[in-house]
C-alpha positions as CSV (number, residue, x, y, z in Angstrom):
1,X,171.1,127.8,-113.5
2,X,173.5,126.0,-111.3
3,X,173.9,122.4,-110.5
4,X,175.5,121.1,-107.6
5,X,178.6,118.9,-107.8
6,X,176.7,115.9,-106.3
7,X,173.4,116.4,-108.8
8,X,176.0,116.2,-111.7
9,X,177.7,112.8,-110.7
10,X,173.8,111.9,-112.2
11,X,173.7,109.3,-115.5
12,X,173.4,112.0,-118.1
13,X,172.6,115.0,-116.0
14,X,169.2,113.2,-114.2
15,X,168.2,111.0,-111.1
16,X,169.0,107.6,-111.0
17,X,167.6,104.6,-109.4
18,X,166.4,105.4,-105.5
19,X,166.3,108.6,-106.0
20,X,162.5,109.0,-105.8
21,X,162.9,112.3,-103.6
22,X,164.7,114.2,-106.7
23,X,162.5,112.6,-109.5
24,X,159.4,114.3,-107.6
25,X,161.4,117.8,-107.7
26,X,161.9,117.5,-111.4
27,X,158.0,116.6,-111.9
28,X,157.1,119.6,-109.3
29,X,159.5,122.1,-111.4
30,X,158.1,121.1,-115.2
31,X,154.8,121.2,-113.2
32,X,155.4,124.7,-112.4
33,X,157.4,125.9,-115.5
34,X,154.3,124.5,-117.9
35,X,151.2,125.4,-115.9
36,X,148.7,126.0,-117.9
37,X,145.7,127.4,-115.4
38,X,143.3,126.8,-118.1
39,X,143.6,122.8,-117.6
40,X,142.7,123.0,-113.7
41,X,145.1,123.3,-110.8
42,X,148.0,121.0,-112.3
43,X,146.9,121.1,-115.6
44,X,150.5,120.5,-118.1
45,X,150.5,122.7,-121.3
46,X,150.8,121.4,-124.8
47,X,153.9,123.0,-124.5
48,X,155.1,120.8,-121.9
49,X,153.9,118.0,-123.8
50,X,156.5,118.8,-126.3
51,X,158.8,119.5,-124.3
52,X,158.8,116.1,-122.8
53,X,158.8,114.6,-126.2
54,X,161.9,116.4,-127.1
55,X,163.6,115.1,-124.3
56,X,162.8,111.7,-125.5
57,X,163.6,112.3,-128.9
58,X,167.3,113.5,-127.5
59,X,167.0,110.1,-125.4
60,X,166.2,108.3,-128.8
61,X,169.3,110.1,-130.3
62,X,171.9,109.3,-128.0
63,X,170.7,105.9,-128.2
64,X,171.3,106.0,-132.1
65,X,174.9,107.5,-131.4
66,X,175.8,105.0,-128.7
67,X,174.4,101.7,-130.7
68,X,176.6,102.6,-133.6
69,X,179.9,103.4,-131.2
70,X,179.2,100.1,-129.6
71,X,178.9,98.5,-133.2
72,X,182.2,99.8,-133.9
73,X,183.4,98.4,-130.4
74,X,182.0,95.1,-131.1
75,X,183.6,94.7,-134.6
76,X,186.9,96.5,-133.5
77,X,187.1,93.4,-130.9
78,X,186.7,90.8,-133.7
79,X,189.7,92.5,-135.9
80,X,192.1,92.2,-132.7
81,X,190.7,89.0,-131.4
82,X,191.4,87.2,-134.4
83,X,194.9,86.4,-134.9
84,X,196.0,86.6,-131.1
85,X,197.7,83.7,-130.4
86,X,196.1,81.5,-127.3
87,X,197.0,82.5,-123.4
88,X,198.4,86.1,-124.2
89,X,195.1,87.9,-122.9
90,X,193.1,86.2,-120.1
91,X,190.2,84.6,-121.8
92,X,187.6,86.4,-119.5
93,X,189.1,89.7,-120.6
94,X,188.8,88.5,-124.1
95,X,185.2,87.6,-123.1
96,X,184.0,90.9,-121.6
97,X,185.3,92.3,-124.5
98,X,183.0,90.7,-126.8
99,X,180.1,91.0,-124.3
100,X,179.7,94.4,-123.0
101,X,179.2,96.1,-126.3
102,X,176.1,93.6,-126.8
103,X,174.5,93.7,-123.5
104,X,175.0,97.9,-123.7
105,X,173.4,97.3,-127.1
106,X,170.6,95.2,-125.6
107,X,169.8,98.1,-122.8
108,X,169.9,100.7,-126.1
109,X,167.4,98.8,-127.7
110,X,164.7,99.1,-125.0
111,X,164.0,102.7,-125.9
112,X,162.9,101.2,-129.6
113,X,160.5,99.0,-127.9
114,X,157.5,101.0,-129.0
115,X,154.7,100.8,-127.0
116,X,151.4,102.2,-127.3
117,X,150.8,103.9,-123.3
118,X,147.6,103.2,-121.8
119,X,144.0,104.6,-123.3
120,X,144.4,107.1,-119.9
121,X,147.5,108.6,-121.6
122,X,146.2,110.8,-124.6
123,X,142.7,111.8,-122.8
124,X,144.6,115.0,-121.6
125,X,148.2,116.6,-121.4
126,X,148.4,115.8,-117.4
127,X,148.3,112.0,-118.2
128,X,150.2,112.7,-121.2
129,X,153.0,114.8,-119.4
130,X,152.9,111.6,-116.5
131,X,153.2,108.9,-119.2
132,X,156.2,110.8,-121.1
133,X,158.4,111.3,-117.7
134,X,158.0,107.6,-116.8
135,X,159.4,107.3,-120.2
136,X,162.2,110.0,-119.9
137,X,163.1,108.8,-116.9
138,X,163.3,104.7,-118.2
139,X,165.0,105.6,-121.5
140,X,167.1,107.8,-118.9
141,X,168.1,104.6,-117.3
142,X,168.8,102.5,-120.3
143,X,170.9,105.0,-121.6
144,X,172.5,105.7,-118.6
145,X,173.4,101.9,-117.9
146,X,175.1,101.8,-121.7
147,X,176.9,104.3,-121.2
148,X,178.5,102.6,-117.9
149,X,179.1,99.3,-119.4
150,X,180.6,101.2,-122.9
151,X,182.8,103.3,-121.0
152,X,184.1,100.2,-118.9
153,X,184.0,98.1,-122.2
154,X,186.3,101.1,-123.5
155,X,189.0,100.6,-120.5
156,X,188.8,96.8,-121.3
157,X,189.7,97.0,-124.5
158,X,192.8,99.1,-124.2
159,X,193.9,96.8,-121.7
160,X,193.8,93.8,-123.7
161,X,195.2,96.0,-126.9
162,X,197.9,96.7,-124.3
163,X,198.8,93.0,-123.2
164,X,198.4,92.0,-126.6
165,X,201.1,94.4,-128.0
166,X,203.8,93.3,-125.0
C-alpha cells in the first residue's frame, strides 16, 4: 500500500478540512473492504464496526499522549517564565507561550465530550459505521489542529529559551 507524497502532507495520515472528495473515497474503500452482503447492498459488518471504533480509540490515545506533553509544555513555560527579568523576551512571545499549550489542550478535550449519537445510530451497523466516521474524522481534526499549535508552541519556546539565555 502506497501513499502519495501529497496524501501524506494530511493531519495524521487523513483528509482535512475541504477535502470532501477524499473523505468520500475513504467511506467508499471501508465500504468495500467490510461488506457484509448479508446486511443489503451497503450493509457495514460488525467487523467494520470495530474497526471504526479502534480507530477512535487510537484517536482517544493520542489525545491522552498529547494532553500530557502539552501539560508538561505548559508547566515547563511557568519554570522559565518566572525569574526572567522584564523586556528580555517580547511579552507576546511570552504570551503565546502560555497560550498555545491551553488552547491545543482545549481542541484535545473535545474528543472527551461524550455524547450519546442519535437513536438512528445503533438500529444497524450502516448508521453505526456513518455515526463513527463523522467521529473519526472530527476527533481527526481536533487532534490534528493540536498537534499544529503544539508543534508551533514547541518552536516558540526554544526561541524564547534562546533570547532568554543571550
Amino acid at each position: 500500500m502506497s501513499q502519495s507524497k501529497k496524501e501524506s502532507f494530511y493531519i495524521l495520515g487523513a483528509p482535512f478540512f475541504g477535502r470532501d472528495e477524499k473523505i468520500q473515497e475513504y467511506s467508499t474503500a471501508f465500504r468495500t473492504r467490510f461488506k457484509d452482503p448479508t446486511r443489503g447492498e451497503d450493509g457495514v459488518s460488525d467487523q467494520g464496526v470495530e474497526f471504526l471504533y479502534r480507530g477512535f480509540d487510537r484517536l482517544i490515545n493520542m489525545a491522552r499522549g498529547l494532553l500530557t506533553f502539552n501539560a508538561l509544555l505548559f508547566a515547563s513555560y511557568g519554570v522559565f517564565s518566572k525569574d526572567l527579568p522584564a523586556g528580555v523576551i517580547p511579552r507576546a512571545l511570552l504570551i503565546a507561550c502560555g497560550a498555545l499549550p491551553l488552547l491545543a489542550s482545549v481542541f484535545l478535550l473535545s474528543l472527551f465530550w461524550m455524547t450519546w449519537g442519535p437513536v438512528e445510530s445503533y438500529e444497524n451497523n450502516d448508521n453505526d459505521a456513518a455515526f463513527m466516521l463523522a467521529e473519526i474524522r472530527r476527533g481527526t481534526r481536533a487532534v490534528g489542529i493540536s498537534m499544529w499549535l503544539t508543534i508551533t508552541e514547541m518552536v516558540l519556546m526554544t526561541v524564547a529559551i534562546t533570547l532568554g539565555l543571550h
